[in-house]
C-alpha positions in Angstrom: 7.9 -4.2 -2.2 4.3 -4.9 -1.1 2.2 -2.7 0.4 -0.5 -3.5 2.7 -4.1 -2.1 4.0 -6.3 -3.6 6.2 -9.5 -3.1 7.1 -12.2 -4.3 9.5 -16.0 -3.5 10.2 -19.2 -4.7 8.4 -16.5 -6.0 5.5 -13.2 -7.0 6.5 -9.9 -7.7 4.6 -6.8 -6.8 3.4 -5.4 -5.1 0.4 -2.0 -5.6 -1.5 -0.6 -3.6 -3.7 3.5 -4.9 -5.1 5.7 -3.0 -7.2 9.5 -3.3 -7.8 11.5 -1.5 -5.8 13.1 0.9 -8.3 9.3 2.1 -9.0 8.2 2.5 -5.6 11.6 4.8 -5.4 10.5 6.2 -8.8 7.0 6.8 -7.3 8.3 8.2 -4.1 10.4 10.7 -5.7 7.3 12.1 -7.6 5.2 12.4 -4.7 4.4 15.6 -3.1 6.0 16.1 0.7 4.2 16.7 3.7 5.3 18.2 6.9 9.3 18.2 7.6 8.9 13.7 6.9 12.2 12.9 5.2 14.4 9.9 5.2 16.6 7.5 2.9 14.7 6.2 -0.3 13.7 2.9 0.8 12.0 4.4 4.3 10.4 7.0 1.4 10.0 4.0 -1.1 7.9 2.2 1.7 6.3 5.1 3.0 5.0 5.6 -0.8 3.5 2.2 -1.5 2.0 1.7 1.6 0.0 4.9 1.7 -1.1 3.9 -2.2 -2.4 0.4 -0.9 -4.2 2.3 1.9 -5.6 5.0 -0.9 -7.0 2.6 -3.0 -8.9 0.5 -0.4 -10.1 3.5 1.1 -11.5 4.2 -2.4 -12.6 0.9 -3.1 -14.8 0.5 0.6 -16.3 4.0 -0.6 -17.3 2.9 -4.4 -18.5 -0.2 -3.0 -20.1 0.4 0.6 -20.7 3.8 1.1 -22.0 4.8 4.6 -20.4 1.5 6.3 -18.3 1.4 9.5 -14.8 0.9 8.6 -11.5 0.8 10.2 -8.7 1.1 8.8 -5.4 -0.2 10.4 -2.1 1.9 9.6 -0.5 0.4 5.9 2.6 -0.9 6.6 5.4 -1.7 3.5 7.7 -5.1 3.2 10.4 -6.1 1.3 9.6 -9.2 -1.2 11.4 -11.7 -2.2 12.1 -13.0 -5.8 10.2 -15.9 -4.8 6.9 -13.6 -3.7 6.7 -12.3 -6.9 6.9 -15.5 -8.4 4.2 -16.7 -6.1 2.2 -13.4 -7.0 2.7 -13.9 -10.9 1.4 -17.5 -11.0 -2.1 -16.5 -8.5 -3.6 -14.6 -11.0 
């Protein structure tokens, strides 16, 4: 799965964060609940590592540019493909 943060203002990008299913499930099924939110564990498995790519670049804008102007747009999770994390593996 890949999760995905984007954010625009005086710096604009996008942040990805992938993990294997099983651990997004794995981290899902650790994480505290909120509110009455429930669902299957793939809508909770996406849920998860969408919110963790949005943490981290909300961190990251505040280490690095504190006091900007930044929007962030909702995270949003996908489904990838054998061949994404081949693609992934070989870009570093």
């Amino acid at each position: 799965m890949v999760g995905r943060a984007r954010f625009d203002g005086s710096v604009s990008g996008v942040l990805m964060v992938a993990a294997p299913v099983g651990l997004c499930q794995e981290m899902a099924a650790g994480a505290p609940r909120t509110g009455t939110a429930s669902g299957d564990a793939m809508s909770c498995a996406s849920r998860t590592i969408a919110e963790l790519a949005n943490t981290i670049s909300g961190g990251i804008i505040a280490a690095l540019m504190p006091g900007q102007s930044i929007t962030f747009s909702p995270p949003v999770a996908e489904r990838s493909s054998y061949h994404d994390w081949v693609v992934m593996s070989c870009a570093g």
